[in-house]
Structure formats: structure tokens, C-alpha cells
N, C-alpha and C positions, 0 to 999 in steps of 0.2 A: 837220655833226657836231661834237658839241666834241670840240678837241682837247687834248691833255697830259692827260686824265683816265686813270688806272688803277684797276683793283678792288685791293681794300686786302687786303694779301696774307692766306691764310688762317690762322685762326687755329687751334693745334696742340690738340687736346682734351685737356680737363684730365684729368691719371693720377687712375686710380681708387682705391682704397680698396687696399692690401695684399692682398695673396691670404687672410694669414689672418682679417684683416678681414670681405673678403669671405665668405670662408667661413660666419665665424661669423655673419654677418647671415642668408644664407640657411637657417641650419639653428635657430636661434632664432626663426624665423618660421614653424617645425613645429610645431604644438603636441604634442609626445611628453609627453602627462600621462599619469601613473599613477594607479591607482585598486585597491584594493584588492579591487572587483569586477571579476572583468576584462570584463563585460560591457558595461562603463562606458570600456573603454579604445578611444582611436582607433586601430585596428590602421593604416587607411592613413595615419595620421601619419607612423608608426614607418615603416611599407615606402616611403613618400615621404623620409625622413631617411635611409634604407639607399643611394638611389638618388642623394639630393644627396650624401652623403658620399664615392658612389662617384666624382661625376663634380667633386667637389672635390679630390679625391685619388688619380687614376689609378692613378699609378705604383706607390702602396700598394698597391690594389687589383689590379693585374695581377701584381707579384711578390711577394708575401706570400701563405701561404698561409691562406683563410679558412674558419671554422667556423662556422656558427650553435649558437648553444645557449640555452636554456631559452628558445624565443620569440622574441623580436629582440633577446639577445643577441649577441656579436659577439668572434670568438675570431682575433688574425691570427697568425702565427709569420714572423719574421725571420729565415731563418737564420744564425748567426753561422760565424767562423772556426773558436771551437769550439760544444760545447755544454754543456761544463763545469760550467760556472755561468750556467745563464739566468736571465730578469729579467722580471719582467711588471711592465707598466706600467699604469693600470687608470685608468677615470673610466667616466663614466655617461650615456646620451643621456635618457633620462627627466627631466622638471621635476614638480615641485609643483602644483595648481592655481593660480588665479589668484582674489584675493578682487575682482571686479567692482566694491565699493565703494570700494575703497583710494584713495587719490590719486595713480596714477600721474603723473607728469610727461609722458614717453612712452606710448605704447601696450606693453601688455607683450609680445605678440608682433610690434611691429614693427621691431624692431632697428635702431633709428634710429639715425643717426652724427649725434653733436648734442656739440661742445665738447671735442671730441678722444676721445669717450668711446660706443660703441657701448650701447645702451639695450635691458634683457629679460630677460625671463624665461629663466634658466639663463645667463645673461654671466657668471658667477661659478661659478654650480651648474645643470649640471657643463658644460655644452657649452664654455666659455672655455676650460678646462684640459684638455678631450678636442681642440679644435682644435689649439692649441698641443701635446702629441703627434704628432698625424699631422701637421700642418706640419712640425716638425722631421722627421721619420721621410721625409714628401718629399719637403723640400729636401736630405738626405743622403743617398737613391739619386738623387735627380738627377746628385748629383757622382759617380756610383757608389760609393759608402761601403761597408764591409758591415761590421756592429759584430763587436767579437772575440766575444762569447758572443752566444747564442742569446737574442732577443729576442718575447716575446709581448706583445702588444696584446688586454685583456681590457677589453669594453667593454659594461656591464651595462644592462639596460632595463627595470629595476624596482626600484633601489635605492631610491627614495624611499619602498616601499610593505613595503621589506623582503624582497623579493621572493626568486626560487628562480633569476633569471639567473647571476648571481654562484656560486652554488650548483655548477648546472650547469659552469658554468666550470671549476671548482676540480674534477670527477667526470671531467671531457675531458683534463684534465693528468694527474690521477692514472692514467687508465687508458694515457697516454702514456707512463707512469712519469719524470713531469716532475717534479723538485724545486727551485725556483726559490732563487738565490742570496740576491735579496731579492724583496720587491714592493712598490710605490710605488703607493699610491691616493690622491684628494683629502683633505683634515684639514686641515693649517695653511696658513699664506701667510706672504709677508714682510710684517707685522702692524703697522702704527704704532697710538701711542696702546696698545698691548697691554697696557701696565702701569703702574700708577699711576709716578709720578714717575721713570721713562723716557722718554728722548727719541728716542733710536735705535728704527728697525724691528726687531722680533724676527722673524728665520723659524725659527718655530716648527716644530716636525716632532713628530707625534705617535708616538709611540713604541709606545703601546698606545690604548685607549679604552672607553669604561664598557659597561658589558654594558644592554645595552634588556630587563627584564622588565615585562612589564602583567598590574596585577592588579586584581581585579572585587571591589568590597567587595557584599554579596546582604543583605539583609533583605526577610521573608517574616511575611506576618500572614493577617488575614480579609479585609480591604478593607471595603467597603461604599458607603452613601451618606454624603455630607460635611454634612446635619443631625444626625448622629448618631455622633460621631467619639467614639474613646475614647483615652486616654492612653497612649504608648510607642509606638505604630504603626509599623509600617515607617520611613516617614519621617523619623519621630521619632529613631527607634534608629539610622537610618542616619545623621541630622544629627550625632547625638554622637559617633558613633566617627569623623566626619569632622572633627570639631572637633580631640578627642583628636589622631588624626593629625595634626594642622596642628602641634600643639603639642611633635609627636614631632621628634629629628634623631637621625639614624644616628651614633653617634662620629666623630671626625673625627681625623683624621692627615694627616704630610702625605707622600707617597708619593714613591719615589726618584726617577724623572723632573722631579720637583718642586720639590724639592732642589736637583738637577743646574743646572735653566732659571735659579734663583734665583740659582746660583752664578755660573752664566755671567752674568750680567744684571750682577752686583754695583757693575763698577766705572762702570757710567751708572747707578747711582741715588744719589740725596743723601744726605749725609753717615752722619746716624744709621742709616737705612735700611741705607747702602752695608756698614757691619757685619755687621748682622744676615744679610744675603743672604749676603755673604761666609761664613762662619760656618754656612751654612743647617742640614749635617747634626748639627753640633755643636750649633745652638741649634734643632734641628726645633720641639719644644716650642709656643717664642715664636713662631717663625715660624707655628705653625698659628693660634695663638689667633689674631694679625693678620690673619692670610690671613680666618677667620673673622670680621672683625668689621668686616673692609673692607666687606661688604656679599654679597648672596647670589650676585654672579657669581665673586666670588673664594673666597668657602667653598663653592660648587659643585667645586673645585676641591681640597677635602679632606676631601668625605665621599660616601657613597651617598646621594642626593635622593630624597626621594619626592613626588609631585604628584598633585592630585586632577585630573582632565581632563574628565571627562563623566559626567551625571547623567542616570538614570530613574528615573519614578515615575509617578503615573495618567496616565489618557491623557484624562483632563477636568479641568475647575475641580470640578465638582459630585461626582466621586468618589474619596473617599481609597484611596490604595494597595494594592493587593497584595503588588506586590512593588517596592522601591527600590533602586537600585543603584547603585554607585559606582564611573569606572574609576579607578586608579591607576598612575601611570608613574612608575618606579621606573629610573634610570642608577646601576649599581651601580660602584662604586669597585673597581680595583684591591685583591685581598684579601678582600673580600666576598663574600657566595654565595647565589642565589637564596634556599639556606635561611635563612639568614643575615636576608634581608629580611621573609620570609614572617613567619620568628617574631615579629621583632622590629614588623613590622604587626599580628599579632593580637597581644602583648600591649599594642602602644599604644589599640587600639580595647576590651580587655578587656571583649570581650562575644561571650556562646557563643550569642548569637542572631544574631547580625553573620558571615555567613561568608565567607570567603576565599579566594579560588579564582586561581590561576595561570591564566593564557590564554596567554600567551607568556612563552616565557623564555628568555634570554640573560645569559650571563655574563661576564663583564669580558674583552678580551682579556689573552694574553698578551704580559709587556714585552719588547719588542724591544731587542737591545744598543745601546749605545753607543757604549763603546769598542770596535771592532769596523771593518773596512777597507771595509764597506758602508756604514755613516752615514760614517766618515772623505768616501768619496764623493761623500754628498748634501752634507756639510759644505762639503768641497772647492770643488763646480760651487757653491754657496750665495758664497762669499765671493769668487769670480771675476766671477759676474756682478748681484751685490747686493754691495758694499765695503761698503755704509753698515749694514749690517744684524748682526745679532749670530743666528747661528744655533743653537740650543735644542732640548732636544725637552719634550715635554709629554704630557699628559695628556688625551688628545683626549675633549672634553663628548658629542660626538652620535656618530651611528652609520654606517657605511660597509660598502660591501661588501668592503673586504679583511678585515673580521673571520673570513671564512670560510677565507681564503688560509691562515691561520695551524696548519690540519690541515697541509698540505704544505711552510709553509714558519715558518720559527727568526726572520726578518729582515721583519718587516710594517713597512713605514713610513706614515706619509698625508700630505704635504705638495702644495699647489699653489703652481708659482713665480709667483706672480701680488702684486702690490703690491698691498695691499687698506688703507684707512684703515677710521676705525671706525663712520662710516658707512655704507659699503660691506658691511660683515660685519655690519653693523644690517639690510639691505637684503635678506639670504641669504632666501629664503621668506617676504618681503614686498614690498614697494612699491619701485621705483626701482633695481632691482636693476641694474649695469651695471660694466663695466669699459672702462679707459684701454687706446686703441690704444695707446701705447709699453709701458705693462705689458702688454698682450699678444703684443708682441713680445718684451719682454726676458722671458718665459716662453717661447718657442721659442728663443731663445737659452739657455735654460736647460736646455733637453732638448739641445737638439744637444750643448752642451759634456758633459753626462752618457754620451750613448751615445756620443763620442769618445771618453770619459777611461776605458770599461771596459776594464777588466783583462782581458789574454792569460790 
């Protein structure tokens, strides 16, 4: 036998992925797509994401109390020290679909960990920022914590589609007789690249955000066969007033939150610039024209949009029209008001054969304070655990389900603490969507320090 040989001691197995890592891999590997039919939706997605969450999450799950509402929504309560002033915290388990053609890098539901950076569909939107939530919320009954006010986890399953979870939410507190102190849903991040000739991240916090109405432009004729067409047709009539439209813009100003970000922004932008921001309310004006002419993501930013989306007309080559239609998506501005758009789309299309019909309608929220010891808050946790970052609030572009929060409560915020560069926020509801393990941890660090620092 040989001797002096020994087996070569064992080797310790390499630590795995972070719990919230973890987390987040297996629940981006659900596909909880929304669909506006719900006929089309995977219910056992949603009841398999109910089930991983639960078993990612125990301790939440055993002493929180849980609610279902509108379908696989998801309702928890924290009880605090008091209940004074509670707080609902709010993200979304639902994603977008997936365009098949795109170039992923990754797979989109594979949550791949590739480069320090988990890979997928909703790493961003919303599952990133609903993990980080309940991470924090479990690592602080671990230590048995218990936050001084009353804390709700409202966690919605159809905000992508506009859905009625959120809804529902907001009908379960009311009948509580809950009035939450603030509430915090997804909207900004700590933003680099945010603004032209800035260099610092802005975390941004939307204060308010544009009201979503869709409107249906209708032309209506005889139709027939297409060797025999006659001039003005449906098509025709609808082509022009869509043109018309294109050539239309809503006024433009630029709104107090707007103002405000600008101000704050001032002393990291160059020279000439650093003025005028400084300056914002005094010189609004100049500042809007700029903001205007920087290009349409910045004058998105001081006016009500309207977009042509989706077009019908025959259902062949070979036969013209009956009937042609047109959608229109309309984000109205703070200030503006569905009628407001209505009008101002029929008289741009100036034709009483072109008709105009509302399908949904939403209007801007309302601005949530500032000055005020609840943003003081998010401000607070923002500069403890992002130094490098200039915190702001804004004028949030799209739409969220704490729009609704805003019946019951004065204090809507939308912020995710998550570092996002700008192609990352290029990424939201397209290709390569994914977020950085250390930014998803310094976003659990950033709930923890918030539900520490409430107020008795």
C-alpha cells in the first residue's frame, strides 16, 4: 500500500447568492404576465409566485397579517407601536410580456447572475423593489423589530394592465378606516445620466404623475370594393386629422416639482446652465422654452402628450374601409383635464366627420408636499444610504398604482431605491432588463433605515 498519501482535505462549498438575490431569481422565473384579457393570464403563475414568496419570506408571512384582494393581490399589516400614522409600502408582482424577437442577452425569464448583475424580466419592474421590501421587513423581525407606526405591504397583480388590484387595496383600508401617513410605490430611482450636463445621480421621487386617458379617433363611410374608391374615405379623413394631430402640442409650462428638481440640481450643472436652474421659479419662462427644445424626453416633461398608438381599417388589400380608427394616448400634465385634452384634440383634427370618443380616462395625480416631515424622511434615508446622490422630486412620466392611494391619502410618493443608469431605465419593458446585486442590496438597506427612522 502507498504510504504517506492523504485525501486532499475537503473543499468548503462556495456561499451562494444573498437571500435577496436568491429571492429574486426564483420569483423572475414566474412568468406573472398581465394581459388585459384575463383569459390570457397565467393564474398558476401568480399562485406559484404566492407560494415562492411565501417560502422566501416565512417570518412575513407567519406574523403579518395577510389579505387577498382583487385576485392575486396581496394586502400584509405590520403592526406598529402605534397606529397613528401608518404607511403603506407598495410594488407589483405582474411584468409586461416579453417581445420574443428582441435581443435578449439572457433569457428573459431566466434570472441569470451573470457580472454581478441578476438578468429578467421585472429585475427592475417591479419584482427588484418588491424583493427588497420584504427582505428588509424579514431581516427586521428576525431581530424582532417592531416599526413605531402601523405598516402595510400592498402588493398589486395587475398594475401593468391598469388593472382593479390596487383598487381593491385602496376599498380594504378604507373600509379599515385606514388613512395612511404616506405611501411609497415604484416611480424614480437614484438616476445617473438623469439630466443633461449633471454628473451626480438624482433620486428622483415623484411627487405626482400624469393622468393616462385613451382616446379612439372613428371615421365612418360606405366602404366597398378598392377598384372603385372614391375621395375622403374613412381612411382618408382619418389620415388627416392624424396628421393635424401630430402637428398639434398642448401648452407647455413648467410645473412646481419641476421647478423645485431644477433648483435642487443647480449647483452640479455648468456654468450658464447653473443660473438659470438656480433661478428656475424666477426665470420658469426660459427654463420651459429649454426644457422644450432639449428634445421630446425633456418637453415631455412640460406639457400634456398626445400619441397616435394603434390603427384600424379594412380587413383586406382588396376592400376599402368602413370604418378607420385611430387610438390615442394622451399623459396629461399636472393642471390639465381630460376635458381639457378632449377639446383641444377635436379642434386640432377640425372635422365633425372624425369622431372622438374617450375609452379611458385618468387624470393627473395630485402633488404631494415637499416641505412636509414625510419626504423630509424619504429625503433623510436617500442621503444616508446614496451620499453621492442629489435627492429631488419630479414629475413622474408613466403610471403606477398609487395613483389610486391618493382618495385616502394627502402624501403619494413613487420612488425605488435602486441605482439604475440610463441604460437600465432604457431597458424598463424592453430587452436586457436587469439589476446590480450591490444595488439590490443598498435598496434593502434602504427600507430598513426608513422603517427604523419612523416617527413615534
Amino acid at each position: 500500500m502507498p504510504t504517506g498519501a492523504t485525501d486532499p482535505p475537503a473543499q468548503p462549498e462556495p456561499p451562494g447568492p444573498p437571500r435577496a438575490v436568491a429571492a429574486l431569481q426564483a420569483l423572475v422565473r414566474l412568468p406573472t404576465v398581465s394581459h388585459r384579457d384575463p383569459g390570457l393570464v397565467d393564474t398558476a403563475a401568480f399562485d406559484a409566485f404566492h407560494a415562492e414568496l411565501a417560502r422566501r419570506f416565512p417570518l412575513l408571512h407567519a406574523r403579518l397579517e395577510t389579505t387577498r384582494v382583487g385576485g392575486h393581490g396581496l394586502l400584509f399589516r405590520w403592526p406598529g407601536a402605534d397606529d397613528a400614522r401608518p404607511v403603506v409600502l407598495m410594488a407589483h408582482l405582474d411584468v409586461v410580456p416579453v417581445d420574443e424577437q428582441a435581443p435578449w442577452q439572457h433569457p428573459p425569464f431566466g434570472a441569470d447572475l451573470v457580472d454581478g448583475a441578476v438578468w429578467g424580466r421585472g429585475t427592475l419592474d417591479d419584482k427588484g423593489p418588491l424583493v427588497v421590501v420584504c427582505e428588509a421587513v424579514e431581516s427586521l423581525l428576525e431581530n424582532g423589530f417592531t416599526p413605531a407606526q402601523d405598516v402595510w405591504l400592498s402588493f398589486g397583480s395587475d398594475e401593468e394592465v391598469l388593472g382593479a388590484s390596487a383598487v381593491a387595496a385602496v376599498e380594504e383600508l378604507r373600509r379599515r378606516g385606514v388613512r395612511p401617513w404616506f405611501v411609497l410605490d415604484e416611480g424614480g430611482a437614484v438616476a445617473s445620466e438623469a439630466l443633461p450636463g449633471v454628473a451626480a445621480p438624482v433620486a428622483v421621487v415623484g411627487v405626482t404623475e400624469k393622468g393616462v386617458t385613451s382616446l379612439l379617433l372613428r371615421a365612418e363611410g360606405r366602404g366597398g370594393h378598392a377598384s372603385t374608391p372614391a375621395r375622403n374615405g374613412p381612411t382618408a379623413r382619418l389620415a388627416r386629422a392624424i396628421a393635424r394631430l401630430d402637428r398639434t402640442s398642448m401648452p407647455a409650462r413648467t410645473p412646481e416639482p419641476t421647478l423645485e428638481l431644477f433648483r435642487r440640481v443647480a449647483p452640479h450643472l455648468p456654468g450658464p446652465l447653473r443660473a438659470v436652474a438656480a433661478n428656475a421659479r424666477r426665470l420658469g419662462p426660459l427654463l420651459t422654452r429649454a426644457l422644450v427644445a432639449a428634445g421630446p424626453e425633456t418637453a415631455a416633461m412640460t406639457r400634456t402628450t398626445l400619441a397616435v398608438t394603434t390603427l384600424t381599417g379594412s380587413p383586406a388589400l382588396n376592400v376599402i374601409a368602413s370604418t378607420a380608427t385611430a387610438g390615442v394616448n394622451a399623459r396629461l400634465m399636472v393642471g390639465d383635464t381630460v376635458e381639457d385634452v378632449v377639446a383641444a384634440v377635436r379642434r386640432a383634427v377640425a372635422d365633425d366627420s372624425v369622431a372622438v370618443e374617450v375609452l379611458e380616462r385618468g387624470e393627473a395625480s395630485p402633488v404631494s408636499p415637499v416641505d412636509d416631515p414625510a419626504f423630509a424622511l424619504l429625503e433623510a434615508t436617500t442621503r444616508e444610504v446614496f451620499p453621492d446622490a442629489v435627492p429631488a422630486p419630479y414629475v413622474m412620466m408613466a403610471a403606477t398604482d398609487s395613483r389610486h392611494f391618493t382618495a385616502i391619502c394627502d402624501r403619494v410618493y413613487r420612488f425605488a431605491p435602486l441605482r439604475m443608469t440610463k441604460a437600465q431605465r432604457a431597458a424598463i419593458h424592453s430587452y436586457d432588463e436587469h439589476v446590480r446585486v450591490d444595488d439590490l442590496l443598498d435598496g434593502v438597506r434602504w427600507y430598513r433605515h426608513l422603517l427604523e427612522g419612523l416617527p413615534g
